[in-house]
C-alpha positions in Angstrom: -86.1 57.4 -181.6 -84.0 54.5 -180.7 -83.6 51.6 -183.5 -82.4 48.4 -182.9 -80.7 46.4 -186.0 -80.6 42.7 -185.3 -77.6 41.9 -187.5 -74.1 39.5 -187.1 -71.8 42.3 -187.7 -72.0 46.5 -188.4 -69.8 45.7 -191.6 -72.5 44.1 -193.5 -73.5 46.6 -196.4 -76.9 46.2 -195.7 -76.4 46.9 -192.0 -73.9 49.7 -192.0 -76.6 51.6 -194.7 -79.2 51.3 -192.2 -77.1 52.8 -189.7 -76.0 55.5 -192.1 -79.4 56.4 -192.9 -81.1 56.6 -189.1 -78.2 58.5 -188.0 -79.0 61.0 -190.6 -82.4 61.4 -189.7 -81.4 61.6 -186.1 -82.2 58.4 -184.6 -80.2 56.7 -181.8 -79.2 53.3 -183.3 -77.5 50.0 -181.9 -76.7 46.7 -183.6 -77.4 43.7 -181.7 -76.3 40.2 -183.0 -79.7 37.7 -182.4 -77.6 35.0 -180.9 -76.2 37.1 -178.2 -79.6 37.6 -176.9 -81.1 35.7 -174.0 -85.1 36.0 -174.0 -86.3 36.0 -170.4 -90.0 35.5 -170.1 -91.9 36.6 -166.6 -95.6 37.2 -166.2 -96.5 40.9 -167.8 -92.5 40.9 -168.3 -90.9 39.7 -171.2 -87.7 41.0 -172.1 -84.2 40.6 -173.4 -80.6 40.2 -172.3 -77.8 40.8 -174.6 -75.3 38.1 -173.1 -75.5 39.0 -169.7 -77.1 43.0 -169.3 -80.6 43.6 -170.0 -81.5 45.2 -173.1 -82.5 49.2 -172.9 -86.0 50.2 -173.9 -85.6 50.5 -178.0 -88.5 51.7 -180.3 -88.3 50.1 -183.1 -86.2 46.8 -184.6 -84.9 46.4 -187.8 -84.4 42.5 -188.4 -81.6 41.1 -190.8 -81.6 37.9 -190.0 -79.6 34.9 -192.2 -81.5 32.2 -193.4 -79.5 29.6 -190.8 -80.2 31.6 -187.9 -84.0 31.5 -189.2 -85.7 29.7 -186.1 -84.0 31.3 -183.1 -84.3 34.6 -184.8 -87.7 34.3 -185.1 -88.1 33.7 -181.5 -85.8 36.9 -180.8 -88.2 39.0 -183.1 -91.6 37.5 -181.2 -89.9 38.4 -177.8 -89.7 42.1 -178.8 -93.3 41.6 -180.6 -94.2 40.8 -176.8 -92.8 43.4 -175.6 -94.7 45.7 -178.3 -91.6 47.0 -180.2 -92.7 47.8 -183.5 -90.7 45.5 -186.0 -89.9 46.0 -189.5 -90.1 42.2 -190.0 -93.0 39.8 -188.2 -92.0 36.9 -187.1 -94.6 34.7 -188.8 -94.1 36.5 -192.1 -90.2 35.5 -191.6 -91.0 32.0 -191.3 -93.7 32.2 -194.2 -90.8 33.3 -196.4 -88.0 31.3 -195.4 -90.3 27.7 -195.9 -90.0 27.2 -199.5 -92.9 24.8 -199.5 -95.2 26.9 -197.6 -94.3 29.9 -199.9 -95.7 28.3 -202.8 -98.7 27.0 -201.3 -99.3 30.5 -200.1 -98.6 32.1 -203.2 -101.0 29.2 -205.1 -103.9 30.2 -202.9 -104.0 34.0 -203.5 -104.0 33.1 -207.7 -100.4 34.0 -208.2 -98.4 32.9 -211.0 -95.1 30.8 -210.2 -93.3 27.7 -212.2 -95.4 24.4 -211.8 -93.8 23.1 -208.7 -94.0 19.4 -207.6 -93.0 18.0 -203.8 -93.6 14.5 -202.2 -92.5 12.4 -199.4 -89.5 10.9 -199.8 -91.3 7.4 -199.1 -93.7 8.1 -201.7 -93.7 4.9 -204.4 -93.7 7.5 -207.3 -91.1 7.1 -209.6 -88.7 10.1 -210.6 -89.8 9.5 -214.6 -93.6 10.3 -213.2 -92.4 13.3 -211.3 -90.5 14.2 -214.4 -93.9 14.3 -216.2 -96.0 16.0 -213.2 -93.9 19.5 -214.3 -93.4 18.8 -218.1 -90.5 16.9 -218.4 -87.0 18.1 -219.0 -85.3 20.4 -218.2 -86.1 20.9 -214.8 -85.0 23.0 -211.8 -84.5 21.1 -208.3 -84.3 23.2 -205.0 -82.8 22.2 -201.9 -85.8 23.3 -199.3 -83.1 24.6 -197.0 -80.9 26.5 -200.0 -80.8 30.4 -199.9 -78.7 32.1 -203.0 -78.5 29.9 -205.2 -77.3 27.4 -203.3 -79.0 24.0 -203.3 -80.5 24.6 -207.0 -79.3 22.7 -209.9 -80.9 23.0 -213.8 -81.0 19.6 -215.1 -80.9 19.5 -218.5 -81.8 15.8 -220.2 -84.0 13.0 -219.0 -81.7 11.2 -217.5 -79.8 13.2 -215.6 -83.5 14.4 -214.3 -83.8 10.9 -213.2 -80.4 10.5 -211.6 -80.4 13.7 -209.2 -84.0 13.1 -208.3 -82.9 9.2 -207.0 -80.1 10.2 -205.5 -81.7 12.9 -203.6 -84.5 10.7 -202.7 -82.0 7.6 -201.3 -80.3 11.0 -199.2 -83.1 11.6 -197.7 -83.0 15.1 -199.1 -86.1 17.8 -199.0 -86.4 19.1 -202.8 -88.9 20.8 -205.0 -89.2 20.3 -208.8 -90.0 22.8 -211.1 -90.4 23.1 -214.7 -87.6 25.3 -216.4 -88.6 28.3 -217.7 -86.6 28.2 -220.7 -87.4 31.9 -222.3 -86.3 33.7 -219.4 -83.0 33.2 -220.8 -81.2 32.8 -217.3 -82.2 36.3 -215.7 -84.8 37.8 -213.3 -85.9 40.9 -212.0 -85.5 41.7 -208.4 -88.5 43.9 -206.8 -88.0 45.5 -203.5 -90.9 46.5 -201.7 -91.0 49.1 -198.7 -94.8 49.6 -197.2 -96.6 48.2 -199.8 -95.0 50.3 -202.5 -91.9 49.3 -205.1 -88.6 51.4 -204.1 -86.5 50.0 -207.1 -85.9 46.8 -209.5 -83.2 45.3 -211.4 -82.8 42.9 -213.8 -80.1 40.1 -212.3 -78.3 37.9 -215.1 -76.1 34.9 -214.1 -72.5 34.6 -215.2 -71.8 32.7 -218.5 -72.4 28.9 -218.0 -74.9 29.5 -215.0 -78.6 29.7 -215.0 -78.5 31.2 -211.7 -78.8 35.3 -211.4 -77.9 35.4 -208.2 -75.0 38.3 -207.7 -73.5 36.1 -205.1 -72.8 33.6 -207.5 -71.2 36.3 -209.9 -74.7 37.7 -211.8 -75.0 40.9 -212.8 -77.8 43.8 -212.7 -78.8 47.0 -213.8 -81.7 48.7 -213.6 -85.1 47.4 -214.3 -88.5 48.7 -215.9 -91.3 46.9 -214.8 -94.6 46.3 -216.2 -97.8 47.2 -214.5 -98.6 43.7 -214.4 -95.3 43.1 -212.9 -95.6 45.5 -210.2 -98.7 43.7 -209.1 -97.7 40.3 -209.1 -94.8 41.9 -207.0 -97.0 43.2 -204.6 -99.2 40.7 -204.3 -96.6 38.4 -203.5 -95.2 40.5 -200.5 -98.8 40.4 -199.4 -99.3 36.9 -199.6 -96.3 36.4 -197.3 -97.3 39.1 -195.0 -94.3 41.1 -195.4 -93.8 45.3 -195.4 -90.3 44.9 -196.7 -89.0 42.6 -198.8 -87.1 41.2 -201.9 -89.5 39.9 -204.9 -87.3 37.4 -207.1 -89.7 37.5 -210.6 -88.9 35.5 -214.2 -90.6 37.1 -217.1 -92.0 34.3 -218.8 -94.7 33.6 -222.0 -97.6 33.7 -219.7 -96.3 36.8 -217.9 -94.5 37.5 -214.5 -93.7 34.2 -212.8 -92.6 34.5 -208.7 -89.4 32.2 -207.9 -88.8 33.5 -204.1 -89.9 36.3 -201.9 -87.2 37.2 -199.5 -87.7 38.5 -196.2 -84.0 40.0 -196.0 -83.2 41.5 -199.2 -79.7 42.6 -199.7 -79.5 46.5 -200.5 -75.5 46.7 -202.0 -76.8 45.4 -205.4 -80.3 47.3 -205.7 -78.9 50.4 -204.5 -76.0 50.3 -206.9 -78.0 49.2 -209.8 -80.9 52.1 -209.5 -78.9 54.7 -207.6 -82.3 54.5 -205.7 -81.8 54.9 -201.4 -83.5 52.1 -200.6 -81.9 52.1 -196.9 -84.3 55.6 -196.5 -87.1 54.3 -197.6 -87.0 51.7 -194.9 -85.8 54.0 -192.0 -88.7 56.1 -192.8 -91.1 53.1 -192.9 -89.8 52.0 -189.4 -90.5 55.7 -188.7 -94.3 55.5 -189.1 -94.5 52.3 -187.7 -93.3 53.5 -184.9 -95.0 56.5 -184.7 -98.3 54.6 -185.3 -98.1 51.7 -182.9 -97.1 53.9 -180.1 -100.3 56.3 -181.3 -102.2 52.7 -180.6 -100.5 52.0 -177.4 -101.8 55.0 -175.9 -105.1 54.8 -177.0 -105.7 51.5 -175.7 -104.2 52.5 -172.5 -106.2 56.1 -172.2 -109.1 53.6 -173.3 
């Protein structure tokens, strides 16, 4: 089988596992970066040009694509959809996960637990001391919609420096969400990754002294994690709700039980793999596997049909 990764560089852990691990299983794999690729649409033709040569005939695509590059790499993972390559990512599902707002609205429908969350226009005539109150009142978290590891999200700690950030962002013109502060989770969280609807490994992430954040690109730390039974649920439900076979599930244990801060589409492997010892880059190859296997199974059916 031929796999296509659709990463920046080779070098990136999570890329250069991926490569390790379909090699081993004795598929053909390239790497192609999503903004070298040209879509050229034709009737009953759609297909791709990497820069200036056409793309060869791959089975299977394996999406890792950074939260800037979101939109056009979501049009670079359609165009293959088109083209009925099976993809470990769905386009939709990638920009379900990426939209903070829509996440939560998703997650809210299907009865899953998160932190009370509060979002308005930036014209609204609400004052930040009401918003204050819509989520409990300090402390509170605000999130940049557009922020991805920890960037963009600041725990505010008093009343009036609540106030101050919340004005300030509002004269900027900036897109935020408020969200209460879940003050017994003590500053960590337990990341789930999910392969085809099944958990592959969890840590527990805890920031760096002085930060809230547990994000190991700001410095956390993680080991291993034991989940619950109600945690591996909420987990799963999550990935569901987003429409997503692999992903990341960020989780806060909390007084009223697992709590869903994020659900990321393009979960790092370096920190999950190293935490658990568990080959999580496998599990995926061998999900991308079947999928393949299966849509092709379809393909011919409808065809012979």
């Amino acid at each position: 089988m031929k796999i296509a990764i659709l990463s920046r560089s080779s070098y990136i852990y999570s890329t250069s596992r991926l490569i390790e691990e379909a090699k081993n299983r004795g598929h053909k794999v390239v790497v192609v970066d999503p903004l070298k690729c040209n879509l050229v649409m034709e009737k009953n033709e759609p297909n791709i040009h990497v820069v200036k040569h056409k793309l060869e005939r791959v089975d299977a695509i394996i999406p890792r694509i950074g939260s800037s590059i979101t939109h056009y790499g979501s049009a670079v993972i359609r165009q293959f959809e088109m083209m009925n390559v099976f993809t470990a990512l769905n386009s939709n599902a990638l920009l379900r996960s990426r939209d903070k707002l829509r996440s939560m609205q998703l997650l809210s429908r299907e009865s899953i637990d998160f932190p009370k969350t509060f979002y308005t226009n930036m014209n609204s005539s609400l004052e930040a001391e009401e918003i204050l109150e819509f989520v409990g009142g300090a402390p509170i978290v605000v999130k940049v919609l557009e922020g991805t590891q920890g960037v963009g999200v600041m725990l505010l700690e008093t009343k009036m420096a609540a106030i101050s950030v919340i004005q300030a962002m509002h004269s900027l013109h900036a897109k935020i969400m408020v969200q209460e502060y879940i003050k017994e989770a003590g500053g960590k969280d337990l990341r789930v990754l999910i392969v085809n609807n099944k958990v592959v490994g969890a840590m527990v992430r805890e920031g760096k002294d002085g930060d809230f954040r547990s994000n190991l690109h700001r410095g956390g730390t993680a080991t291993q994690a034991k989940l619950s039974k109600e945690e591996r649920f909420v987990a799963l439900q999550a990935c569901k709700a987003m429409g997503l076979q692999v992903a990341g599930v960020d989780l806060i244990r909390s007084d009223r039980g697992p709590l869903v801060l994020e659900v990321n589409s393009s979960p790092g492997l370096e920190g999950i793999e190293a935490a658990t010892g568990v080959n999580i880059a496998e599990s995926i190859i061998k999900f991308v596997e079947h999928g393949a296997k299966n849509q092709s199974k379809t393909k011919i059916n409808r065809i012979n049909g």
